[in-house]
Biotite code that builds the C-alpha atoms (Angstrom):
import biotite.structure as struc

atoms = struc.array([
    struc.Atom([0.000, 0.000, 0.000], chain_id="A", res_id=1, res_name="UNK", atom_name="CA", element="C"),
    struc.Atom([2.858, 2.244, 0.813], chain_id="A", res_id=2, res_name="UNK", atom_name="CA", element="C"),
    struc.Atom([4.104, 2.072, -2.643], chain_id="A", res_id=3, res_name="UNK", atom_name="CA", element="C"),
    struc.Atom([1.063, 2.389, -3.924], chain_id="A", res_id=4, res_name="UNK", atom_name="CA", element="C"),
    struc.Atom([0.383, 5.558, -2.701], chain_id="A", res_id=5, res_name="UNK", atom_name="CA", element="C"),
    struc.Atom([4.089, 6.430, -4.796], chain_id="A", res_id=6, res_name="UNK", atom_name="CA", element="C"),
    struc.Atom([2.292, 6.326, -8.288], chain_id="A", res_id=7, res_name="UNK", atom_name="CA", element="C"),
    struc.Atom([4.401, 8.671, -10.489], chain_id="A", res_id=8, res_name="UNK", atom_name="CA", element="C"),
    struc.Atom([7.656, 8.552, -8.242], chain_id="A", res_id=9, res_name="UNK", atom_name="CA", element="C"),
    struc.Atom([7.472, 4.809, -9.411], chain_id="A", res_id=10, res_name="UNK", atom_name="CA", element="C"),
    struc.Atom([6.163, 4.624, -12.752], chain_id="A", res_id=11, res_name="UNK", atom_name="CA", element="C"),
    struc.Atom([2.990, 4.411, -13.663], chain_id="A", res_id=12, res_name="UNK", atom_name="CA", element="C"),
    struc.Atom([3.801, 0.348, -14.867], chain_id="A", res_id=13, res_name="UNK", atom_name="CA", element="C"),
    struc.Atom([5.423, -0.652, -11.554], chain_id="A", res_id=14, res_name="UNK", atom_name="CA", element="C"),
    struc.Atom([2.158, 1.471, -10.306], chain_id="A", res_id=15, res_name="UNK", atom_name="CA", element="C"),
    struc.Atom([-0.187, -0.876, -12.218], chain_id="A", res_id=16, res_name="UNK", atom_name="CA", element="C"),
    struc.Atom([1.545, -4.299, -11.619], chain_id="A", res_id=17, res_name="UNK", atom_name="CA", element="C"),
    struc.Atom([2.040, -3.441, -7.778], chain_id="A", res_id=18, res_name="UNK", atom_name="CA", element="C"),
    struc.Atom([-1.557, -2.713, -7.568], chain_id="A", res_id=19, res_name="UNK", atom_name="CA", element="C"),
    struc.Atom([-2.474, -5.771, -9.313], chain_id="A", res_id=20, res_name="UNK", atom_name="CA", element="C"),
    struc.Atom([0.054, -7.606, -6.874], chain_id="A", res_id=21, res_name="UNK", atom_name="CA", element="C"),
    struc.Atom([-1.742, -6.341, -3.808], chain_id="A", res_id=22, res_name="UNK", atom_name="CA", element="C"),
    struc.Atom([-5.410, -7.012, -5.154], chain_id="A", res_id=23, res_name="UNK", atom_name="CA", element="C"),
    struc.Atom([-3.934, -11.336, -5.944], chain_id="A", res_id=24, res_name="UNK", atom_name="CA", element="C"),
    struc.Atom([-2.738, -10.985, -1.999], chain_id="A", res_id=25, res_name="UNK", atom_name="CA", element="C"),
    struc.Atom([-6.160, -9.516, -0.601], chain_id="A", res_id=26, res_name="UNK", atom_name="CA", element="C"),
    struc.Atom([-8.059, -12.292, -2.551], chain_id="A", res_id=27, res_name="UNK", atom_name="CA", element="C"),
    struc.Atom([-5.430, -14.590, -1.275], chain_id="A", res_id=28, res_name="UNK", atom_name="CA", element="C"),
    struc.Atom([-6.198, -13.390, 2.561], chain_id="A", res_id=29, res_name="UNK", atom_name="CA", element="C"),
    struc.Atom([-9.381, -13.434, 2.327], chain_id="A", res_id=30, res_name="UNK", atom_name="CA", element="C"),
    struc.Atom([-9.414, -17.215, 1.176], chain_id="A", res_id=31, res_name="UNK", atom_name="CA", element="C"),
    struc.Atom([-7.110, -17.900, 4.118], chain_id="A", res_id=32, res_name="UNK", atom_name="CA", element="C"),
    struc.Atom([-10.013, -16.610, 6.146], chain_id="A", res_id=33, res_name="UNK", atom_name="CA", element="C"),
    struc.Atom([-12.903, -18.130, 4.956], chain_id="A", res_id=34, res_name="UNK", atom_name="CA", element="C"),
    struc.Atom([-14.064, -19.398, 8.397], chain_id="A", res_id=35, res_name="UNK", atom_name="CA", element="C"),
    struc.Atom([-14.873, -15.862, 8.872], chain_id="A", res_id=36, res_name="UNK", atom_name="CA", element="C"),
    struc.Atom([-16.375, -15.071, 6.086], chain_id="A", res_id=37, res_name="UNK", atom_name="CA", element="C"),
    struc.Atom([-18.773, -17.918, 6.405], chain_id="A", res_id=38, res_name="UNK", atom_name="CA", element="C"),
    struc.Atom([-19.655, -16.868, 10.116], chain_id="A", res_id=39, res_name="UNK", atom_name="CA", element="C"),
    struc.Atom([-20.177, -13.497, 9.027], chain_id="A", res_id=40, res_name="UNK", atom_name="CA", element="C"),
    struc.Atom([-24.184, -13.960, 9.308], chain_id="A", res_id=41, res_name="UNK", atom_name="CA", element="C"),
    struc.Atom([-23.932, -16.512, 12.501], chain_id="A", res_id=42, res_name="UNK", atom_name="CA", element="C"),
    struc.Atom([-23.805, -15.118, 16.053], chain_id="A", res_id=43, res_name="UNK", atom_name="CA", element="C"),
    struc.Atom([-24.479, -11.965, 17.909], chain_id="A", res_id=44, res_name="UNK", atom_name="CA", element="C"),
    struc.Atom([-22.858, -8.616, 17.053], chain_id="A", res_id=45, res_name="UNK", atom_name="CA", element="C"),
    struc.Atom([-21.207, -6.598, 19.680], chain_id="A", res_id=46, res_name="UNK", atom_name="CA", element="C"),
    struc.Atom([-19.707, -2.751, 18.960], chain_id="A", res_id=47, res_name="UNK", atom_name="CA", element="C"),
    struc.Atom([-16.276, -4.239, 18.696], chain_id="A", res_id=48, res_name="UNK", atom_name="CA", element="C"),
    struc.Atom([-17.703, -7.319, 15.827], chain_id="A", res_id=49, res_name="UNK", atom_name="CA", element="C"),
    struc.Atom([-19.821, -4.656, 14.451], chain_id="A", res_id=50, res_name="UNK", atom_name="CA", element="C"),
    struc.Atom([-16.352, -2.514, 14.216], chain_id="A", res_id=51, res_name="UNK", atom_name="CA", element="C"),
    struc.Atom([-14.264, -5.055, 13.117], chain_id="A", res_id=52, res_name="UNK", atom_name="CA", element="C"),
    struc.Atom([-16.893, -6.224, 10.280], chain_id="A", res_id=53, res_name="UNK", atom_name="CA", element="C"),
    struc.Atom([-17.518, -2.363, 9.157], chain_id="A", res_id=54, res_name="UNK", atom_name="CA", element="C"),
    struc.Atom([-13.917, -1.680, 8.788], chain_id="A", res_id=55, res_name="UNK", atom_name="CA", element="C"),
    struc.Atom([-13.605, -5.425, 6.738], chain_id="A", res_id=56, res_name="UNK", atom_name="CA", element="C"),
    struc.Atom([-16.591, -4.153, 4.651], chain_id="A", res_id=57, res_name="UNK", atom_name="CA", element="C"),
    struc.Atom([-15.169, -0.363, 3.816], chain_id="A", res_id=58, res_name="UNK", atom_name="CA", element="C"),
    struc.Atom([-11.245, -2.036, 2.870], chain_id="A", res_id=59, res_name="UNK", atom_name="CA", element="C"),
    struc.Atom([-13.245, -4.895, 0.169], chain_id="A", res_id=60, res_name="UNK", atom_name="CA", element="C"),
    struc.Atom([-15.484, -1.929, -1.163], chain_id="A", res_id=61, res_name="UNK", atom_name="CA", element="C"),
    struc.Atom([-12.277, 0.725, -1.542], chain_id="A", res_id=62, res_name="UNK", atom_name="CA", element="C"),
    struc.Atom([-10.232, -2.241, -2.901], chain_id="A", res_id=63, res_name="UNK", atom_name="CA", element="C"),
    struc.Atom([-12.998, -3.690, -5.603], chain_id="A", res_id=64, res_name="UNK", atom_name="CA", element="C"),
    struc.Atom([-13.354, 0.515, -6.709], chain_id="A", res_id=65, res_name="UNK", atom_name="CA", element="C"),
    struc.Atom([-9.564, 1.007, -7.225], chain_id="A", res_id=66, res_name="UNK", atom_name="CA", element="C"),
    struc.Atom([-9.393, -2.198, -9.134], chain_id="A", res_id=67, res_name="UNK", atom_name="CA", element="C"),
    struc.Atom([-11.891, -1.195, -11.257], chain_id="A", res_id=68, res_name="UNK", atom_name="CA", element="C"),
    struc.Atom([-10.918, 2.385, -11.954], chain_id="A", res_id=69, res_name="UNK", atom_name="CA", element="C"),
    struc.Atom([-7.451, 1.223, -12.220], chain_id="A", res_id=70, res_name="UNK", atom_name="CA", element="C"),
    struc.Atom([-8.088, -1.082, -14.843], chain_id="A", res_id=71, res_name="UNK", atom_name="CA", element="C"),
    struc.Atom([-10.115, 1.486, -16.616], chain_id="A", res_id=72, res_name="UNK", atom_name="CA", element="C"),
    struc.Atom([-7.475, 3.832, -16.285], chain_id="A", res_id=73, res_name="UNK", atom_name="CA", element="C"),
    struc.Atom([-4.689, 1.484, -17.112], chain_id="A", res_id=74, res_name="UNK", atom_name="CA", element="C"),
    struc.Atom([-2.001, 2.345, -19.637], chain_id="A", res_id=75, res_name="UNK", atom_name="CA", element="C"),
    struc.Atom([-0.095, -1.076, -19.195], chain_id="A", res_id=76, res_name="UNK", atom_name="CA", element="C"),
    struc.Atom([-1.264, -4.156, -17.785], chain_id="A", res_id=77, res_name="UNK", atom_name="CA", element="C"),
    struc.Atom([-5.263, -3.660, -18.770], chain_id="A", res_id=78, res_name="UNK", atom_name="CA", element="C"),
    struc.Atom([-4.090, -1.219, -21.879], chain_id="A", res_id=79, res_name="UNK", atom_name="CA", element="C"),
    struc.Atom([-5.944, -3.958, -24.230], chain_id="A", res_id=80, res_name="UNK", atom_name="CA", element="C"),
    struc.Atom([-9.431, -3.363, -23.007], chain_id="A", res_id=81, res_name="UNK", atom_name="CA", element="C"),
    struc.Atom([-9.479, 0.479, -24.305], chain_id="A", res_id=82, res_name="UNK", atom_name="CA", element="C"),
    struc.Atom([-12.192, 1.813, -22.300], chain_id="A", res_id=83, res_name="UNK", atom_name="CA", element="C"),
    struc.Atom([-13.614, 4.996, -23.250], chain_id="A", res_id=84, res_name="UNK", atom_name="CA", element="C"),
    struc.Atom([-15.802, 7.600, -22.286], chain_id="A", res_id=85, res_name="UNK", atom_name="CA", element="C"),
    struc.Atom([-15.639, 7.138, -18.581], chain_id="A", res_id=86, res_name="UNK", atom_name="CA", element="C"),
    struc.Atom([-11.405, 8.088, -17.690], chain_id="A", res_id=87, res_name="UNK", atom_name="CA", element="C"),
    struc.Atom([-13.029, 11.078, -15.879], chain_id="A", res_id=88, res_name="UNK", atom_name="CA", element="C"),
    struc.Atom([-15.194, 8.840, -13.235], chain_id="A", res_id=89, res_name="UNK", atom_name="CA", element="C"),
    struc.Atom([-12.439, 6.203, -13.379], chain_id="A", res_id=90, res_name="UNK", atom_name="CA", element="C"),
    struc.Atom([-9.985, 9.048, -11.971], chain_id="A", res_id=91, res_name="UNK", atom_name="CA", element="C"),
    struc.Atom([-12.526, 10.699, -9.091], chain_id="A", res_id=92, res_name="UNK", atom_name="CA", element="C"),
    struc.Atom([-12.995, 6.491, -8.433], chain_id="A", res_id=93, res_name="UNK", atom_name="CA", element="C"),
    struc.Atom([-9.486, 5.537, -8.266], chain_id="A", res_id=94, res_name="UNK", atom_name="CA", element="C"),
    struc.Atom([-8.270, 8.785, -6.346], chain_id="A", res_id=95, res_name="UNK", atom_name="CA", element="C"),
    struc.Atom([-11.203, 8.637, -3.501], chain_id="A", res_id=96, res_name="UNK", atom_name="CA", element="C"),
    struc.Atom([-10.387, 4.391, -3.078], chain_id="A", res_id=97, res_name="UNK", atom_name="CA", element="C"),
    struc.Atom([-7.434, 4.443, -2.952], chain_id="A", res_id=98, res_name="UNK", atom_name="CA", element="C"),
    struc.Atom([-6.758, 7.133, -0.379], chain_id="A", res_id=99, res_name="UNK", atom_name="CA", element="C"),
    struc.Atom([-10.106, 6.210, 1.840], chain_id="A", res_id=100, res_name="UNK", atom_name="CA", element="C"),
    struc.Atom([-8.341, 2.589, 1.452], chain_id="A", res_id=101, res_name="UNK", atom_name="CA", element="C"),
    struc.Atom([-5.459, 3.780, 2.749], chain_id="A", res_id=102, res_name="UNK", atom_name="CA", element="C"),
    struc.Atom([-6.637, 4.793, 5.721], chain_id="A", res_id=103, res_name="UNK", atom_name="CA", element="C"),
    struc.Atom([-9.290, 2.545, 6.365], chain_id="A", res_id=104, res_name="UNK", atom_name="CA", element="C"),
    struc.Atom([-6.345, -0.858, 5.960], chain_id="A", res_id=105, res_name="UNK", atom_name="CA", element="C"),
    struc.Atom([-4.562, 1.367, 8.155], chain_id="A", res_id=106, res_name="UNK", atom_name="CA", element="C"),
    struc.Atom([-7.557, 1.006, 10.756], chain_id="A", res_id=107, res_name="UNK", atom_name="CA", element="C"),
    struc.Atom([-8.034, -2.439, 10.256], chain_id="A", res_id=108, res_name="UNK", atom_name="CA", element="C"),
    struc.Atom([-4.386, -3.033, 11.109], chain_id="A", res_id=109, res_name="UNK", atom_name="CA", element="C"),
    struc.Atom([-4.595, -1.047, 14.440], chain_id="A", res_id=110, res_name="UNK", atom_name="CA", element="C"),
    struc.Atom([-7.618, -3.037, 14.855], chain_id="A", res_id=111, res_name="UNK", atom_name="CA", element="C"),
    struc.Atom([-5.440, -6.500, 15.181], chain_id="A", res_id=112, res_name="UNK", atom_name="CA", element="C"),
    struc.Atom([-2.190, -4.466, 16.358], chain_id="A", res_id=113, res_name="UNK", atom_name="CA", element="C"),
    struc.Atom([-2.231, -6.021, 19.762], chain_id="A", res_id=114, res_name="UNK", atom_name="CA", element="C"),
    struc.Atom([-2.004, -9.418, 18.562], chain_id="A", res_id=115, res_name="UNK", atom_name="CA", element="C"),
    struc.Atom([0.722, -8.694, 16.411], chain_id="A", res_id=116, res_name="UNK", atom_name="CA", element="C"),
    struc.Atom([2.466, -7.068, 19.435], chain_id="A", res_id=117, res_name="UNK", atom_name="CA", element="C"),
    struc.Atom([1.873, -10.025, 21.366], chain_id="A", res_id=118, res_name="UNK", atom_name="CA", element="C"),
    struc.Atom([3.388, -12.024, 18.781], chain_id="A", res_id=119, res_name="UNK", atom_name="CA", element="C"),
    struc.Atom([6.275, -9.785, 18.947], chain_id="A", res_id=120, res_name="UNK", atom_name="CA", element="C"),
    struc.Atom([7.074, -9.832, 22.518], chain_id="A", res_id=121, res_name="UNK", atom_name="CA", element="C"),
    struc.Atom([7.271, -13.313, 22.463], chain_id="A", res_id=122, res_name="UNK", atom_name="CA", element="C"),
    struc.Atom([10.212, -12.953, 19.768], chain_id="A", res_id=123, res_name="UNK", atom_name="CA", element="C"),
    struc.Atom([11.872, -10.542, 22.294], chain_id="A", res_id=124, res_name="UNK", atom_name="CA", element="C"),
    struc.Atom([13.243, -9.982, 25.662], chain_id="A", res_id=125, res_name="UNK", atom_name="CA", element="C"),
    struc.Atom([13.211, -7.618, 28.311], chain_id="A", res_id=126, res_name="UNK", atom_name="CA", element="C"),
    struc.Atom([10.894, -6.043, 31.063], chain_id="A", res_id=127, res_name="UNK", atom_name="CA", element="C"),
    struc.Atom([7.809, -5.990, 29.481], chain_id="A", res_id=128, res_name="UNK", atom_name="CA", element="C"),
    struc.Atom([6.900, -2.804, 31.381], chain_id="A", res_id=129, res_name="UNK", atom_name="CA", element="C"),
    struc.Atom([9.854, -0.985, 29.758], chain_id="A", res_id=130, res_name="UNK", atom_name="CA", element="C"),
    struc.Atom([9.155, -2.921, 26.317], chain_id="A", res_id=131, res_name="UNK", atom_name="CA", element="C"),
    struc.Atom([5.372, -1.383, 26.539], chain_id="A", res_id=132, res_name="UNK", atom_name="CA", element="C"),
    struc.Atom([5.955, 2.538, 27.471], chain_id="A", res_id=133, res_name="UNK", atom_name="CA", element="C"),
    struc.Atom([9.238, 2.371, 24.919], chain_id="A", res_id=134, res_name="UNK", atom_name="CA", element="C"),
    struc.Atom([6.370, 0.851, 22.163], chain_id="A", res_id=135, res_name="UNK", atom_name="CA", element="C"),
    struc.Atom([3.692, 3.655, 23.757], chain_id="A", res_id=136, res_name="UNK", atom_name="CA", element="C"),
    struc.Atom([6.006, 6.579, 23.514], chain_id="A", res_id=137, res_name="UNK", atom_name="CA", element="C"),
    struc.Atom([6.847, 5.779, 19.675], chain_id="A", res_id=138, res_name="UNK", atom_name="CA", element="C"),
    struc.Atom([3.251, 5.104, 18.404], chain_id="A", res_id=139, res_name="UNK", atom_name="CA", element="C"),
    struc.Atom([2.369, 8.305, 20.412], chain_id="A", res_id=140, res_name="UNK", atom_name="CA", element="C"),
    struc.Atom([5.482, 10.329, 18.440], chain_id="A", res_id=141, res_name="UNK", atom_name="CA", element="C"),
    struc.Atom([4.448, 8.923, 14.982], chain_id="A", res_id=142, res_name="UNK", atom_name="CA", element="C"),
    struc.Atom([0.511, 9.559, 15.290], chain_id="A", res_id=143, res_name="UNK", atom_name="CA", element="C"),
    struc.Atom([2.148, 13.468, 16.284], chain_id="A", res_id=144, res_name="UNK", atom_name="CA", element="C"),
    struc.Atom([3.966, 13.018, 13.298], chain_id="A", res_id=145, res_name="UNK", atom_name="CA", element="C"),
    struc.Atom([1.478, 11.539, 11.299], chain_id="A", res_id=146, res_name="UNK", atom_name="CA", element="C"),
    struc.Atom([-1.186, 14.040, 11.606], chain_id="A", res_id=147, res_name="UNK", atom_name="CA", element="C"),
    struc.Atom([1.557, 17.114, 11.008], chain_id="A", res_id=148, res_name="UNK", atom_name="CA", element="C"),
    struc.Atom([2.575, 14.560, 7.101], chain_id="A", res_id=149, res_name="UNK", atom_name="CA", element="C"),
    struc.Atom([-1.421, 14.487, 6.991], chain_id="A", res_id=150, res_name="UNK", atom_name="CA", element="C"),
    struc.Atom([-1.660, 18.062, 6.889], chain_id="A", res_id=151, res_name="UNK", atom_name="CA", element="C"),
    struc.Atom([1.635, 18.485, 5.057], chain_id="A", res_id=152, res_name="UNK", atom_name="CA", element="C"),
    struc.Atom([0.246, 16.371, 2.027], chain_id="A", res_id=153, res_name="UNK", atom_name="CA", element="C"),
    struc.Atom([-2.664, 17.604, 1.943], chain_id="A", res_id=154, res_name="UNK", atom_name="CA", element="C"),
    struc.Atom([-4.627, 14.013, 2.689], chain_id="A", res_id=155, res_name="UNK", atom_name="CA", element="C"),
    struc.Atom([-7.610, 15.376, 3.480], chain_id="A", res_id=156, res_name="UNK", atom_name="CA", element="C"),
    struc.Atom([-8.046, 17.244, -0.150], chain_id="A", res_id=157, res_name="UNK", atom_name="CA", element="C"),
    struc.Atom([-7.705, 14.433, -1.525], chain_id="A", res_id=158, res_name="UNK", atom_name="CA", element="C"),
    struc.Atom([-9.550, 12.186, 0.488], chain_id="A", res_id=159, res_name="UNK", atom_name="CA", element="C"),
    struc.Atom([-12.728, 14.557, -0.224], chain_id="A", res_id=160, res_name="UNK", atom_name="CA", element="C"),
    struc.Atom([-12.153, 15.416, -3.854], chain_id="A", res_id=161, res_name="UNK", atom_name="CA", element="C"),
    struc.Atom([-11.195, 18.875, -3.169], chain_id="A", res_id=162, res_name="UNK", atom_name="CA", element="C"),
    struc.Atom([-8.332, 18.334, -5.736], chain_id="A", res_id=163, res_name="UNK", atom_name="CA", element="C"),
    struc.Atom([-8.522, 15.832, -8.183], chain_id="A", res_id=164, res_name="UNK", atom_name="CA", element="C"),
    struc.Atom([-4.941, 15.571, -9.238], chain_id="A", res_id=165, res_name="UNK", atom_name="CA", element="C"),
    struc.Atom([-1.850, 14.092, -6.852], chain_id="A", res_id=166, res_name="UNK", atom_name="CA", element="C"),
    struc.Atom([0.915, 16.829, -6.443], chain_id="A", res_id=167, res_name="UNK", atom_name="CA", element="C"),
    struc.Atom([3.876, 14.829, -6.631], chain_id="A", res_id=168, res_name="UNK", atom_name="CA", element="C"),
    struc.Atom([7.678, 16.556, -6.209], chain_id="A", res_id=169, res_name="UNK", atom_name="CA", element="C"),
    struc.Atom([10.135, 15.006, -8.512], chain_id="A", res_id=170, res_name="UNK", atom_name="CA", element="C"),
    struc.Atom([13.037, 16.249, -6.946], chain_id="A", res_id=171, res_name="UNK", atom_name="CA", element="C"),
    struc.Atom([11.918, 15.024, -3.820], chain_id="A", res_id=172, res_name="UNK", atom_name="CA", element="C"),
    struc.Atom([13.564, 11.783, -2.697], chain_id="A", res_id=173, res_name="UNK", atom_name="CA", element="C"),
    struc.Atom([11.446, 8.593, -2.647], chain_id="A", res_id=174, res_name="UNK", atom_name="CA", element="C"),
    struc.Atom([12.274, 7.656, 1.219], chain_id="A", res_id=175, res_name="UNK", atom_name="CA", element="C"),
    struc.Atom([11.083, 11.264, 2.475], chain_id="A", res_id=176, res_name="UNK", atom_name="CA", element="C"),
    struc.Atom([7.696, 10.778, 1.000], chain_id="A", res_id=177, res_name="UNK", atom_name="CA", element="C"),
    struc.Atom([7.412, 7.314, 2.402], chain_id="A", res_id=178, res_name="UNK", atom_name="CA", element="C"),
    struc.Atom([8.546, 8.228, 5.417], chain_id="A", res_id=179, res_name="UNK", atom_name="CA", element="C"),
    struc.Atom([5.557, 10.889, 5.753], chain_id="A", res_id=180, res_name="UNK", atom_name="CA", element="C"),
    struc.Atom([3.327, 8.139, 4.542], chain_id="A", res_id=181, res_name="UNK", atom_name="CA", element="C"),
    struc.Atom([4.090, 5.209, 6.985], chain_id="A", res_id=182, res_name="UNK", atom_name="CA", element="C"),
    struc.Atom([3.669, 8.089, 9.402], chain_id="A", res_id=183, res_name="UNK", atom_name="CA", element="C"),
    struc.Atom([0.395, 8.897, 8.035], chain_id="A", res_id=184, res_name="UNK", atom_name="CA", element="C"),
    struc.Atom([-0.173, 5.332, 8.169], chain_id="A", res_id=185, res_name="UNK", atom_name="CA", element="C"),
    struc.Atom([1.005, 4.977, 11.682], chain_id="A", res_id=186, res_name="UNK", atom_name="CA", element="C"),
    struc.Atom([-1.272, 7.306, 12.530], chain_id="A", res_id=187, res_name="UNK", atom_name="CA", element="C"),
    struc.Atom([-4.217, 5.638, 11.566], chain_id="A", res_id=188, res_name="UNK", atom_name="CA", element="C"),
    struc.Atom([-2.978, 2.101, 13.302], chain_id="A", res_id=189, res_name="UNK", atom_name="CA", element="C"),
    struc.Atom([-3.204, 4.197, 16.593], chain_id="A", res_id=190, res_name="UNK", atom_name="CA", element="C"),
    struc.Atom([-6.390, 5.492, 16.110], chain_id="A", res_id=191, res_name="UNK", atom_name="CA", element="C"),
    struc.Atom([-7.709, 1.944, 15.398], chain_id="A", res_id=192, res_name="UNK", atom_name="CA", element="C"),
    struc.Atom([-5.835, 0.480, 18.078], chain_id="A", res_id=193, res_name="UNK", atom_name="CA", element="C"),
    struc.Atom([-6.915, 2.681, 20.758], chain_id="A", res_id=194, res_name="UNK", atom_name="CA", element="C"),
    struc.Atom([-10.319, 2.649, 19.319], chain_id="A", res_id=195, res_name="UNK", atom_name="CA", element="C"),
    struc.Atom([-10.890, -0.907, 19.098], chain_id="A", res_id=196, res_name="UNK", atom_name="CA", element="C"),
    struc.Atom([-9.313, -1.089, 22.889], chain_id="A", res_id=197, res_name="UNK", atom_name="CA", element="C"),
    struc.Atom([-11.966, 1.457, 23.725], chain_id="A", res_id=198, res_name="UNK", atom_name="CA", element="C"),
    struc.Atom([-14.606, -0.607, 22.354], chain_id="A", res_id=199, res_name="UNK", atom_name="CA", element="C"),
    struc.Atom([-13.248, -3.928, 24.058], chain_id="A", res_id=200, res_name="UNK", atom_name="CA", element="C"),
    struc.Atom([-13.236, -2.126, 27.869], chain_id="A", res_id=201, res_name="UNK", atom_name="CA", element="C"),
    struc.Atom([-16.765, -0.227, 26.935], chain_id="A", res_id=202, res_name="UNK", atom_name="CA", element="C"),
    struc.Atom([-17.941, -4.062, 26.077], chain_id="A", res_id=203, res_name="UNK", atom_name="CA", element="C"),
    struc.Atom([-16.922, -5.717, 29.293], chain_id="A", res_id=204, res_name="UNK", atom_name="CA", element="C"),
    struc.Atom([-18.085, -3.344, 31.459], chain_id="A", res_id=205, res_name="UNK", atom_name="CA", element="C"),
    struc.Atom([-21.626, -3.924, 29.815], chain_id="A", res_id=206, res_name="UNK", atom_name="CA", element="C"),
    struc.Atom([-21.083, -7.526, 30.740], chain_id="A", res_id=207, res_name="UNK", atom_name="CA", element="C"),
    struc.Atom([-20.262, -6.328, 34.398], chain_id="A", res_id=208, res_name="UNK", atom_name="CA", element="C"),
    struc.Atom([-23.034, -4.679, 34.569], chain_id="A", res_id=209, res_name="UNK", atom_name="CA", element="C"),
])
């Protein structure tokens, strides 16, 4: 996704073929997952599997529209199906999926980030206490940074069709814009971290009760 996000820095082939690479590998996880999928219907719903199954919902939907748009818009890899007439659509399509789909992977990765920290303390040693507020301190310095790159960019413009067009600097070096961007990223992984920890708490104190 990070790469992605590079588009003319990269070439608009790599662009293509990457994109094409990451929609194989979202098929290919949800596969892996098909348990889920098939107890999507089954059970009750709490705020936190209502949460978890919006966020699921918004990535498929922003990753079927860039797919689409992109192939309609493609130059390279889909330049044999010659689509005409609708490059316009295709581009408001592809720019408000991609960058809502951004953010909203982002969110569904803060939304399992404590299992993948779990998984990562067991890799590691050390006080755990002093493993946890080093970990805190860091997410809490690149959400700061992440909303200054947010502003910086110009996400939200984008994100709401205020400009249709990505202002990309050539002379800019490739590893400070994806810096700002895993920032940006990093950013949203807190907010759906802390969210989904929010929910969790607000859920077993309804039990409690």
């Amino acid at each position: 996704m990070l790469f992605l996000m590079t588009y003319e820095l990269i070439g608009q082939a790599a662009h293509e073929w990457l994109g094409i690479g990451s929609f194989v590998l979202f098929i290919l996880h949800h596969i892996l997952n098909c348990k889920w999928n098939r107890n999507i219907l089954k059970g009750n719903y709490t705020l936190l599997r209502i949460w978890q199954t919006l966020l699921v919902v918004l990535v498929l939907a922003s990753m079927i529209g860039a797919m689409v748009s992109g192939m309609i818009l493609s130059r390279h890899a889909f330049s044999f199906l010659r689509v005409r007439g609708m490059r316009s659509f295709a581009r408001n399509l592809h720019m408000i999926t991609s960058y809502w789909g951004f953010a909203f992977m982002s969110l569904h990765l803060g939304f399992h980030w404590s299992m993948m920290m779990r998984m990562a303390a067991k890799m590691t040693k050390g006080s755990s206490a002093v493993r946890t507020w080093v970990l805190r301190t860091l997410s809490l310095v690149i959400a700061a940074y992440g909303v200054y790159a947010f502003v910086k960019r110009d996400i939200g413009s984008y994100m709401l069709l205020k400009i249709q067009f990505v202002f990309f600097d050539f002379e800019e070096p490739l590893i400070l814009f994806l810096w700002d961007y895993m920032a940006i990223m990093g950013l949203f992984v807190f907010i759906g971290h802390y969210f989904t920890i929010f929910l969790k708490r607000y859920g077993q104190k309804r039990k409690a009760v």
